[in-house]
C-alpha positions in Angstrom: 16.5 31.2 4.1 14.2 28.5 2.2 15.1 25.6 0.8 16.4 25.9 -3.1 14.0 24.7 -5.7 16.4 21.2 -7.4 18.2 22.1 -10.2 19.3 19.0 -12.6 23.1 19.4 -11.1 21.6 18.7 -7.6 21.9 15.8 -5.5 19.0 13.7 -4.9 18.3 14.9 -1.2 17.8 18.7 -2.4 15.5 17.3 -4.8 13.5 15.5 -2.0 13.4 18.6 0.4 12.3 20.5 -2.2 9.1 18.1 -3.0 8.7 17.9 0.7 8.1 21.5 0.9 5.0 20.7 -0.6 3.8 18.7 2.0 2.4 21.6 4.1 -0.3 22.0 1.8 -2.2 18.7 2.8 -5.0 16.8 1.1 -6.7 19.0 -1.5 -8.7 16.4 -3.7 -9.4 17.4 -7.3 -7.8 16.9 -10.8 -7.6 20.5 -12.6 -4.2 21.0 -11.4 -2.8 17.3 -12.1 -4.1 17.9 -15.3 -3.2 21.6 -15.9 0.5 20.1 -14.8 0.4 17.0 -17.3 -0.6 19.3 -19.8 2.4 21.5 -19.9 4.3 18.1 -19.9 3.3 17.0 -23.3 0.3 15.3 -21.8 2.0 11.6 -21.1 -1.1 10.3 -19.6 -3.0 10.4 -22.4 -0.8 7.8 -23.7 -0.6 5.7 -20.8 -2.5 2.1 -20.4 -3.0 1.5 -16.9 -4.8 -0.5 -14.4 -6.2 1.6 -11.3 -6.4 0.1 -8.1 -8.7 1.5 -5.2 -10.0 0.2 -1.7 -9.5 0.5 2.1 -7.4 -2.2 2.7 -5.0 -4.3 0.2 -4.5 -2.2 -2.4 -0.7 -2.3 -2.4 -0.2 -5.9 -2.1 -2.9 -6.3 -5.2 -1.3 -3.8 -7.1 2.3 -5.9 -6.5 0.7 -9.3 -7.1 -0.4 -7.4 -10.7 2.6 -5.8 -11.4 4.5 -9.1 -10.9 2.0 -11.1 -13.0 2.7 -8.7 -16.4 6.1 -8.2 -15.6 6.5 -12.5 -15.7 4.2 -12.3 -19.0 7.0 -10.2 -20.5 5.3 -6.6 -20.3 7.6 -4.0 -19.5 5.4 -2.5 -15.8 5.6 0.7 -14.4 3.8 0.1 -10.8 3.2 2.9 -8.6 2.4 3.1 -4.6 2.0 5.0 -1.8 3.6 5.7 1.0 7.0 4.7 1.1 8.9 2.7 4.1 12.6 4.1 3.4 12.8 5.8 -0.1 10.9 7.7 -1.5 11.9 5.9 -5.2 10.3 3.0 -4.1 7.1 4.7 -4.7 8.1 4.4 -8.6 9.4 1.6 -10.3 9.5 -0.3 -13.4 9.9 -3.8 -13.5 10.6 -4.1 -9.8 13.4 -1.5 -10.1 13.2 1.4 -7.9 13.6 4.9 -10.0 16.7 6.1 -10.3 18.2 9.2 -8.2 19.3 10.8 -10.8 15.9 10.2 -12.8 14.4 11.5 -9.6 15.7 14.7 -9.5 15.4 15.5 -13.1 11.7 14.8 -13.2 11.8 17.3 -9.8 13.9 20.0 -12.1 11.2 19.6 -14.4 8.5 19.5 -12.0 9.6 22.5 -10.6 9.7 24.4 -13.8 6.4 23.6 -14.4 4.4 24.3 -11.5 6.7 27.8 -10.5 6.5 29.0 -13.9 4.8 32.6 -14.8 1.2 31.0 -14.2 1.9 28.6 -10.9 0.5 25.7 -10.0 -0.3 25.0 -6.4 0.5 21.0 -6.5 0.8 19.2 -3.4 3.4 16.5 -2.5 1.3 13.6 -3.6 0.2 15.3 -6.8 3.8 16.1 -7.7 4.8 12.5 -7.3 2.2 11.1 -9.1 3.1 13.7 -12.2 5.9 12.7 -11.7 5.3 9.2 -11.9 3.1 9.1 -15.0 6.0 11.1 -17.1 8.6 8.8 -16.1 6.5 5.9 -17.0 5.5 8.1 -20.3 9.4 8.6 -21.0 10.4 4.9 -20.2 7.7 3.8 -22.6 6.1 1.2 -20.5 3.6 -0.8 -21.5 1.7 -0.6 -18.9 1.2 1.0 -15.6 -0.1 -0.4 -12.2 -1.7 2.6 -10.2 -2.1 2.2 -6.8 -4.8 5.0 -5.9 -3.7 7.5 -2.6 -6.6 8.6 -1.2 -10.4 7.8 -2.3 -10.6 7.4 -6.2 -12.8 10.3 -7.8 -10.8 13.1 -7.1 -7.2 11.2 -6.1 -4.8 12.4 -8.7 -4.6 9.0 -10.3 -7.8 9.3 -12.0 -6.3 11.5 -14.6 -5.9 8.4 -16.4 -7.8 6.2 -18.0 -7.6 3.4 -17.2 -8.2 -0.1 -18.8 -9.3 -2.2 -15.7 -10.2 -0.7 -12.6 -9.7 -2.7 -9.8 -11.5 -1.9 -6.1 -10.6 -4.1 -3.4 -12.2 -4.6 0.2 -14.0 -1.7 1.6 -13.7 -0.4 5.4 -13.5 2.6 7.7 -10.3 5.1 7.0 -10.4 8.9 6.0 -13.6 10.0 7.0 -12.9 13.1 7.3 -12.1 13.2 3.9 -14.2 10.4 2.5 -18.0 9.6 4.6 -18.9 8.5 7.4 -20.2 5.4 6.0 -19.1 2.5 3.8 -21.5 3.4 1.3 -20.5 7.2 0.8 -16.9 5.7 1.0 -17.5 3.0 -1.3 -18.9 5.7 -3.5 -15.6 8.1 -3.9 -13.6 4.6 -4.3 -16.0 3.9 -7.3 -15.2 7.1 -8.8 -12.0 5.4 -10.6 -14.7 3.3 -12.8 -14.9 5.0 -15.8 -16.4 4.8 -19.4 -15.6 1.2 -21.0 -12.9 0.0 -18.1 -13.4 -3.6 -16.7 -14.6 -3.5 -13.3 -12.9 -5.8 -11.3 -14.1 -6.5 -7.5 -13.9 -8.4 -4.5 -16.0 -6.0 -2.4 -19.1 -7.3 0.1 -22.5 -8.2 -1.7 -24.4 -5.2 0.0 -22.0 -2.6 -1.9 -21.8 -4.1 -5.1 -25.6 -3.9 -5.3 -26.0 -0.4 -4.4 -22.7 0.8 -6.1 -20.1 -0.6 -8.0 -22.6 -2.3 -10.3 -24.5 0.8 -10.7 -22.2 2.7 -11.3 -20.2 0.1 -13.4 -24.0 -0.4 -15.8 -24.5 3.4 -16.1 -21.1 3.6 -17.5 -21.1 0.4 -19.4 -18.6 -1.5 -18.4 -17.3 -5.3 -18.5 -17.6 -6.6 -14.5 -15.7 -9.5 -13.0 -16.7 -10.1 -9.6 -15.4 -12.2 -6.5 -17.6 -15.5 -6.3 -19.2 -14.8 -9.8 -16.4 -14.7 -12.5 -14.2 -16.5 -10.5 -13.5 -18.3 -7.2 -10.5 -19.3 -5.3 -9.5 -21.3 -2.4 -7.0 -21.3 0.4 -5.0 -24.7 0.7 -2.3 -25.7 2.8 -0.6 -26.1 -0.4 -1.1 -22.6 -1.2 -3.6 -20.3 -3.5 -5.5 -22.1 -6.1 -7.4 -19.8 -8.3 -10.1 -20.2 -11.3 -11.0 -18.1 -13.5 -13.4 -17.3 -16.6 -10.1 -18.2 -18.9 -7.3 -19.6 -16.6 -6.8 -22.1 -13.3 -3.9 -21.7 -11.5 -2.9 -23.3 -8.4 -2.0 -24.4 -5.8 1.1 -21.7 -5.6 2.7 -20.4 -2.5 2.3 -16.3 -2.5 5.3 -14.2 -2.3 3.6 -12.0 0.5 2.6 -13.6 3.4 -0.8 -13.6 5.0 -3.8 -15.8 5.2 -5.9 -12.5 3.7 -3.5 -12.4 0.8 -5.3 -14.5 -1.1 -8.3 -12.6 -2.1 -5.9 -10.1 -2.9 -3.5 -12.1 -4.9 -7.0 -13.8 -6.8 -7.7 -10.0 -7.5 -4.4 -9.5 -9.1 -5.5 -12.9 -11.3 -8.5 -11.5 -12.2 -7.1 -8.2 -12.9 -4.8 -10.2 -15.6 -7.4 -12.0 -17.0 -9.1 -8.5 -17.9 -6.5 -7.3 -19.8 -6.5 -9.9 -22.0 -9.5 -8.3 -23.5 -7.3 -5.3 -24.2 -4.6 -7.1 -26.8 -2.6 -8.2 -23.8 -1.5 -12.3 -23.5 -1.7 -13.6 -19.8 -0.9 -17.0 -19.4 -1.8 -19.3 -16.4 2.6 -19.9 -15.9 2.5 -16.3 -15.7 0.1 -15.6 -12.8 1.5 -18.9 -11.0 4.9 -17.3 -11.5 3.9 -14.0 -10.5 1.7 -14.6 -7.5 4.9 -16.3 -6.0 7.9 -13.8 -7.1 5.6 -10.6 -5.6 6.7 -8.7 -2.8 5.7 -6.0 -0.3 8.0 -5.5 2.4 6.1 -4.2 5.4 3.2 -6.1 5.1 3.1 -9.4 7.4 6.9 -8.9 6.9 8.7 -11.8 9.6 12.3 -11.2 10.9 13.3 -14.4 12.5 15.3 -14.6 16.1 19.0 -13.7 15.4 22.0 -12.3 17.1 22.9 -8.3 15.8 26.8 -7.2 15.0 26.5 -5.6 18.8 25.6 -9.1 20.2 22.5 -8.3 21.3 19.5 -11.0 20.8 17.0 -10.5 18.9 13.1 -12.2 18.9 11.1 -13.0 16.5 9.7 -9.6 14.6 6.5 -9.0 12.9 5.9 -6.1 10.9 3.0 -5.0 9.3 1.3 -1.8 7.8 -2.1 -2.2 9.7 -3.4 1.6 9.9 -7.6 0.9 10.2 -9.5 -1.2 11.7 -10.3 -3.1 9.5 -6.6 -4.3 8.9 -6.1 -4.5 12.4 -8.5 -6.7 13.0 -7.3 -9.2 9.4 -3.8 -8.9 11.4 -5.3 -9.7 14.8 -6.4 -12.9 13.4 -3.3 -13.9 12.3 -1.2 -13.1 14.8 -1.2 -16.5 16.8 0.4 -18.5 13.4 3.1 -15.8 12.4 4.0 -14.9 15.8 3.3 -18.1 18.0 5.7 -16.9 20.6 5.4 -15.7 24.3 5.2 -12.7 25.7 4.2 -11.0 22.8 4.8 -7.4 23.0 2.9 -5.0 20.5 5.3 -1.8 19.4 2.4 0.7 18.3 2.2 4.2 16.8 -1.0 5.7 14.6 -1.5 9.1 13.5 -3.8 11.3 15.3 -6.9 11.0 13.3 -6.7 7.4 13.1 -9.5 5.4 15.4 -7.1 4.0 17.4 -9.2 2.6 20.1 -10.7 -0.1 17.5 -7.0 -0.4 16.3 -6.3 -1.4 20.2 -9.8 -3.5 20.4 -8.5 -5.7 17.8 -4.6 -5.6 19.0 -4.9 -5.9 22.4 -6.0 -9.4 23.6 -3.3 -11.1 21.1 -0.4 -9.1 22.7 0.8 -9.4 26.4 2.5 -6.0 26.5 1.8 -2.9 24.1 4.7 -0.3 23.6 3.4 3.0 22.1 5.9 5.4 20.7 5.7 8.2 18.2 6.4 8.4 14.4 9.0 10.7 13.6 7.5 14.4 12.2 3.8 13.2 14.2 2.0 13.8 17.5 1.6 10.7 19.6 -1.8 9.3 19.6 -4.3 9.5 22.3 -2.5 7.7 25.0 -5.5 7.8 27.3 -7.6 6.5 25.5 -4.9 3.6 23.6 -4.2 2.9 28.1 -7.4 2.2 28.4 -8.6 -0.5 26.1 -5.5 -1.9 25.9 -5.7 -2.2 29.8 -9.4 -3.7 29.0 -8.0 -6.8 28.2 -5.4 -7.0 29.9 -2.3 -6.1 28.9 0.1 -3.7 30.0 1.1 -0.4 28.5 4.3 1.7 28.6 4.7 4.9 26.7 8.1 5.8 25.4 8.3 8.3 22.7 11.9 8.1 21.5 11.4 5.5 18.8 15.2 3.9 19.3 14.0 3.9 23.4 10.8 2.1 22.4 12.5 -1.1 20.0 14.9 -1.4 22.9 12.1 -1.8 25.4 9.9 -4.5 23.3 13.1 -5.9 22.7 14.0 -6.9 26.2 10.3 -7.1 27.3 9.9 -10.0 24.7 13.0 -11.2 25.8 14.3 -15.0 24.4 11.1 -16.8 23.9 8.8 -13.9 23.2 7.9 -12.1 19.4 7.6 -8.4 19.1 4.6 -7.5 16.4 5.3 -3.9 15.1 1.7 -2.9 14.2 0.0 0.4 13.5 1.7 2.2 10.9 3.4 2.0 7.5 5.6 5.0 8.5 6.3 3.0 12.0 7.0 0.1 10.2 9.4 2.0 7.7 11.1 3.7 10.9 11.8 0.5 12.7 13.5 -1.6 9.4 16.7 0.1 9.3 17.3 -0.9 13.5 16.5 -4.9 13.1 19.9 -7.2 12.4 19.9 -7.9 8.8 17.3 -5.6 7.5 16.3 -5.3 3.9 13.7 -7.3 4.1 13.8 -11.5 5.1 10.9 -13.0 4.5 10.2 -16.3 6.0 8.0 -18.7 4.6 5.6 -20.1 6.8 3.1 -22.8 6.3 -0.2 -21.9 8.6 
């Protein structure tokens, strides 16, 4: 017997296994059925003003940097991301505030009612959420949105809306399968989020601007502000210190940690500064405030040594999302300040079609140890090949795929003095925070 569609009188977890029933039907970019859906909704995107936010890496933490920034300039901000660590309501939120249960599973009722009506419509999970999303935002009358983009850009159901600024952040190697083979085809469906009129914002390498995003943003004729050009920002030991083409700001400490976050947080800035053109009022307070108040729990996310109710020690814990190359390697450089601690065991998991051997070139000679596990509901990754480069440079591997088995094992591999660094995976990340003493997210401030 299937699972029941939600009804409004259900509880939220039939709602969620109802919209997880979805999930079997993959990827399938395109927008005709986001739109056919919105549509018989009353059509609440039309009436949105959003930013859209697309890239390889950093797109989240730009997206809460942004969302943080409006929110401290009084705007009342919807911000919406993708994937979730423990709820699925954190994907939606406005003004920091997770969406509501019981909002949840109406907007499912209604969701369902839509798409299994006479004429059905064959949404998938993602595409339901982000439905979802924009008519809760719609109903909630926010004035603006914050769009985190979930796969590509010109067919990801976020481009439904139009948006005000678009916003593409750092370019690299993920979804090619789905996307290119190289940066420039994947630069290209990332670019398809620029549309007629919207500020382009952009922090992207020289070589793509020039046969891209500025093409693409001139052919549509829209305002640019680029990284190095419209504005500049520095690193300090003091913190961020950002100028732009109307405001300076700085030097602030950043609310998410990471030496990297700081192109992404001047993103954010610049982002702000753009809507100004658009009857919005950023002022420089506000993006100071902002840039330090954001969070983005699983993302350079530090647990510091403590004792759990069992009496067990823990180490030092490191969590972050890494899930490409390219983050891998930005976390591999990093490793040595946030983690200084020895041994240093790496807890790993990736999905199957992720290039896990550059995940483990980059991983591998900062960690002594390397622990790979499985995510819940996902195959193990190539354990052959993951042995072998980790082995490369030298450090050990042990394979335990019970997740609880595998924390246990860092745990005590690390021992007193060492750190464990839980790498690889937002959705191993998300599995390992409800297991660490005092979870729900400490973040410690360190000075690098």
């Amino acid at each position: 017997m299937g699972i029941q569609a939600p009804r409004p009188s259900d509880g939220f977890e039939s709602a969620y296994a109802w919209l997880l029933t979805l999930e079997p039907r993959g990827i399938r970019l395109g927008l005709d059925r986001v739109r056919q859906a919105l549509a018989r909704l009353g059509s609440p995107h039309e009436r949105l003003k959003v930013v859209t936010i697309a890239g390889t890496n950093g797109k989240g933490s730009t997206a809460a940097f942004l969302s943080s920034i409006l929110h401290e300039a009084g705007y009342r901000v919807g911000l919406y991301t993708s994937p979730h660590l423990s709820r699925v309501t954190e994907r939606v939120r406005i003004g920091g505030a997770e969406m509501d249960e019981k909002d949840f599973v109406g907007w499912a009722w209604r969701i369902q009612q839509v798409i299994e009506s006479t004429d059905p419509i064959d949404l998938t999970f993602f595409e339901a959420l982000t439905v979802m999303a924009i008519g809760y935002f719609d109903e909630r009358e926010v004035d603006i949105a914050v769009l985190e983009v979930g796969l590509g850009g010109r067919l990801d159901a976020t481009a439904v809306v139009p948006p005000l600024v678009s916003v593409i952040t750092p370019i690299g190697y993920d979804h090619q399968a789905w996307l290119g083979d190289s940066l420039e085809a994947i630069c290209t469906e990332k670019a398809g989020i620029i549309q007629q009129g919207a500020t382009v914002v952009t922090n992207v390498r020289r070589e793509l601007f020039r046969t891209v995003i500025g093409p693409r943003a001139l052919d549509l004729r829209c305002p640019i502000r680029r990284a190095g050009v419209d504005y500049v920002h520095q690193w300090l030991h003091e913190g961020l210190r950002y100028r732009g083409w109307i405001h300076r700001v700085g030097p602030v400490k950043l609310g998410i940690q990471g030496l990297h976050q700081a192109g992404n947080a001047a993103l954010a800035c610049a982002a702000a500064e753009s809507l100004c053109a658009s009857s919005f009022s950023v002022k420089a307070v506000h993006m100071a405030e902002g840039l330090h108040r954001a969070r983005h729990p699983g993302r350079m996310e530090i647990h510091p040594p403590r004792v759990d109710p069992a009496g067990r020690r823990w180490p030092r814990v490191l969590l972050d999302g890494a899930h490409n190359p390219m983050a891998a390697q930005v976390l591999a450089s990093q490793v040595k300040t946030y983690l200084p601690e020895r041994p240093r065991v790496l807890l790993f998991s990736a999905r199957p079609d992720k290039d896990v051997a550059a995940m483990m070139e980059a991983l591998a000679p900062e960690v002594d140890r390397v622990v790979v596990t499985a995510i819940p509901d996902t195959p193990l990754p190539d354990l052959e090949v993951l042995s072998n480069v980790a082995h490369h440079h030298g450090a050990w591997v042990d394979v335990e795929p019970d997740l609880d088995e595998a924390l246990s094992h860092a745990r005590q591999e690390a021992g007193d003095s060492g750190g464990v660094l839980v790498a690889g995976s937002l959705h191993l990340v998300g599995a390992v925070l409800p297991h660490l003493p005092g979870a729900g997210g400490i973040l410690a401030t360190v000075d690098p």
